[in-house]
N, C-alpha and C positions, 0 to 999 in steps of 0.2 A: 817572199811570203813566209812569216817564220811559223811553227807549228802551231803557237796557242793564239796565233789569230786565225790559223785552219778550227782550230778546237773552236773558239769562240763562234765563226760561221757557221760552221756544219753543226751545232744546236738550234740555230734558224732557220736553219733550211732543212735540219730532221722536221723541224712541227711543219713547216710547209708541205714537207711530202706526205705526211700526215694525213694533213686536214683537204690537202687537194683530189679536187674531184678529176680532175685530168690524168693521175699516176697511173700508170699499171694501165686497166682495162675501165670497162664500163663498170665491174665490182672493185668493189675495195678488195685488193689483192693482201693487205692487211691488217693484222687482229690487233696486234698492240708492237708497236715501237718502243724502247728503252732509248735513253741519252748514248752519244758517242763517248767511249775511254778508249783509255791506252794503256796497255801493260805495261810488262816488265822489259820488254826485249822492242818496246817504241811503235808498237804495233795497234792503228785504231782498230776498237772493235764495236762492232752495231750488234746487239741481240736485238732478234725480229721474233715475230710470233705469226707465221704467215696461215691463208687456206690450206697451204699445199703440203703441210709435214704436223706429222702429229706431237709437236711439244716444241719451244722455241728453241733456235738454233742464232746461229751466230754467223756475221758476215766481219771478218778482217779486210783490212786495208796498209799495205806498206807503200808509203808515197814516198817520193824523192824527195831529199832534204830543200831542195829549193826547186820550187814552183815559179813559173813564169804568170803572169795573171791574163795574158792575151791569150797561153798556148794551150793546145787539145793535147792530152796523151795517148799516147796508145797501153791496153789495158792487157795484162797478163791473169789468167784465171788458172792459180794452182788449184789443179782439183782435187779434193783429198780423197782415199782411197778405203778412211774407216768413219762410221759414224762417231756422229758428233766430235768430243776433242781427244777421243783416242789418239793415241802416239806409239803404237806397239812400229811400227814400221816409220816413225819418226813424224817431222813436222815441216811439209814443204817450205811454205812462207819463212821459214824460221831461217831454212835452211838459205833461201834465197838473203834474207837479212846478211845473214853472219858470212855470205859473200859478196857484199857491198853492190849485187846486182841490179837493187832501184834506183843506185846513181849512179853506177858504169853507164848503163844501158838510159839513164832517165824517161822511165816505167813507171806506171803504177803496177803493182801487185796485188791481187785479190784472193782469197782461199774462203769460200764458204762454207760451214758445215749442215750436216744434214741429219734428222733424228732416226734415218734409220739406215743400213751398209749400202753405202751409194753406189748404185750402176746407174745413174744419171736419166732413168726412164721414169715413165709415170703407167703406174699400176694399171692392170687393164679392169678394177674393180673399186679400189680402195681411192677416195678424193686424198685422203691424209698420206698417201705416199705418190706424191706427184713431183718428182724429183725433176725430172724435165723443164715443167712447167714453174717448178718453184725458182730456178737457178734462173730462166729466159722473163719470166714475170715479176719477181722480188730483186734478185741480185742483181743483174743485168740494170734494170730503172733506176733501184736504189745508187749505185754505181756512178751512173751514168747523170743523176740528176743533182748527186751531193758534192760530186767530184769534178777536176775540167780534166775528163775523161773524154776520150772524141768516140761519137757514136757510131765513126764508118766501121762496116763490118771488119773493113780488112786492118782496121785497130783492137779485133776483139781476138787475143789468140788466146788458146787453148792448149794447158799443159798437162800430162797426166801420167801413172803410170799403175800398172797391173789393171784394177777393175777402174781407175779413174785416167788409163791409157785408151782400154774400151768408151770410159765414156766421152775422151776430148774427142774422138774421131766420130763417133757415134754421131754426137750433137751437130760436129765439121756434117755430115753426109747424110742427114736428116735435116739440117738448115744451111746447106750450102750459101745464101743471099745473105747469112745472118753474120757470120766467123771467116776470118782473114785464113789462118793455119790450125794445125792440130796437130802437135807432138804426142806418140806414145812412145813413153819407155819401157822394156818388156814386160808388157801386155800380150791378154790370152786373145788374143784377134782374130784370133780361127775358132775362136769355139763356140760348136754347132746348134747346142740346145743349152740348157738353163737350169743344167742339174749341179753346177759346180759353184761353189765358193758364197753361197749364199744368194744367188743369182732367180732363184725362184719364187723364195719371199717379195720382192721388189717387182719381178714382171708380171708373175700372175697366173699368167697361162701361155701353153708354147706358142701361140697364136700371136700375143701380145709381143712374146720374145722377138720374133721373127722382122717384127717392125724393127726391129732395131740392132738385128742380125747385121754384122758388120762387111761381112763376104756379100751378102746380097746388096749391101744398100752400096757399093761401091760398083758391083753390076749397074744397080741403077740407075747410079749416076755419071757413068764413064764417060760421059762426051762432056761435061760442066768440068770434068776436074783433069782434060786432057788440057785446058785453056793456059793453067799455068801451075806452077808445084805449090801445092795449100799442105802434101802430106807428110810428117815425118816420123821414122820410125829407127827407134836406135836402143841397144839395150841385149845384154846378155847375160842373163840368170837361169829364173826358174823358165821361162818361154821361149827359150834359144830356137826349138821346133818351128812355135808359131810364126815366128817373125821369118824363117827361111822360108817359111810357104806364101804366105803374106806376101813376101820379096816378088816369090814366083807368080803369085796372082797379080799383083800391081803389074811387073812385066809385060805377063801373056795381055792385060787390059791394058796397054801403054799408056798407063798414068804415072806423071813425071812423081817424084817421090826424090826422097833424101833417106838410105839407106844406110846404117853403119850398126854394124854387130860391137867392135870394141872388144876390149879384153872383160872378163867373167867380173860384174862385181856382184857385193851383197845387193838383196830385193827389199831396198828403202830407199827413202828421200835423203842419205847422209853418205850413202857406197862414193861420192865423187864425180856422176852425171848432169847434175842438173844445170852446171853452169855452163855448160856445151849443149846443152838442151836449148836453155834460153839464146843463146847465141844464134844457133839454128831458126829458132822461133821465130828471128826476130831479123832472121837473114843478114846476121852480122858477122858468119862467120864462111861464108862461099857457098858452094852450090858441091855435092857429094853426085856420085853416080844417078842416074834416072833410074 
């Protein structure tokens, strides 16, 4: 399948998702759709105008240069870590690109953006900051209905790092039936309240935080995630702390996990991690300590 008969489909199958009353839920999950392009760097891009975010944002796709037309993929979701197409801490998908990762691996790749600094929750007040619900309602169908994306959960992994390390896990252990794994890369995954890093804006209130408190919802879920290893946690920067404690909590809750500190690099998507990230993801590179 070569790409400008991808290009030419997925203009038909955008107004299909459109106009069908089946997508998403019983509402129209969205406002206004724009045509599929492709930049510079080969990369499709969808701007969407959903319920759940207040100003359109944008859904990338990096497919494998050859597509099988019988086969499902399995789908990688780089979560990015700043609103919208900031790049101060660089550009995952990009990064994935320029190491020829959607055809090592033959992957699709996915990086959403969001209109406001994602922690991947939905607001305990505001409809137009429902990041959650915009990522599992928008991206997720969009994804899933334009692409031959396979819909089993355990094809949907989850990549992330710092606030969008918190959120691959988050989303992992608040929808356990929904996502196969969930890599963070030094991510703050012990942190208790919702005072740091912009983290308040987005939740709302400590109340709403709490849902989505990573230490407890791994409490909660300890017998679902002793079943098989879904979690992985690698990374040594600015969260060196968090991740030794983490270590020690997954432990004491013997939940299997894939554990690796690594040598100190820089806190972006470019330091030299992500392609031992996806490898791990994607269980192609062995099984590390429980």
């Amino acid at each position: 399948m070569t790409h400008e008969f991808t290009l030419r489909t997925l203009l038909c199958v955008f107004v299909t998702i459109v106009l069908s009353p089946n997508f998403g839920h019983a509402e129209d999950e969205f406002l206004e759709m724009g045509a599929v392009e492709r930049d510079e760097d080969g990369i499709l891009c969808h701007r969407v105008l959903s319920l759940y975010q207040d100003g359109k944002t944008e859904v990338r796709v990096l497919l494998p240069d050859q597509l099988e037309e019988s086969r499902r993929y399995r789908v990688v979701y780089v979560l990015p870590v700043e609103a919208g197409r900031d790049s101060r801490y660089g550009d995952g998908l990009r990064e994935v690109k320029i190491h020829n990762l959607h055809n090592i691996h033959e992957v699709i790749f996915v990086s959403p953006t969001f209109s406001r600094l994602p922690w991947y929750a939905d607001h305990s007040a505001s409809r137009l900051v429902r990041q959650e619900t915009h990522f599992q309602n928008v991206v997720i169908p969009l994804i899933e209905k334009t692409y031959p994306a396979s819909a089993q959960p355990r094809d949907r992994l989850l990549l992330g790092f710092s606030k969008s390390g918190w959120g691959a896990w988050s989303l992992l252990l608040r929808h356990t039936d929904k996502f196969g794994r969930a890599l963070a890369w030094d991510a703050p995954l012990m942190m208790d309240d919702f005072d740091h890093f912009g983290a308040r804006d987005i939740f709302g209130t400590p109340e709403n935080f709490e849902n989505y408190h990573v230490a407890n919802l791994l409490r909660m879920n300890t017998e679902a995630l002793r079943r098989e290893k879904r979690l992985i946690l690698t990374g040594n920067s600015n969260f060196r702390e968090h991740h030794i404690l983490m270590r020690i909590l997954l432990e004491d809750l013997e939940i299997p996990h894939d554990f690796r500190l690594g040598s100190e690099r820089p806190h972006d998507w470019h330091s030299g991690w992500v392609t031992e990230g996806v490898e791990l993801l994607l269980g192609d590179a062995g099984t590390a300590s429980r």
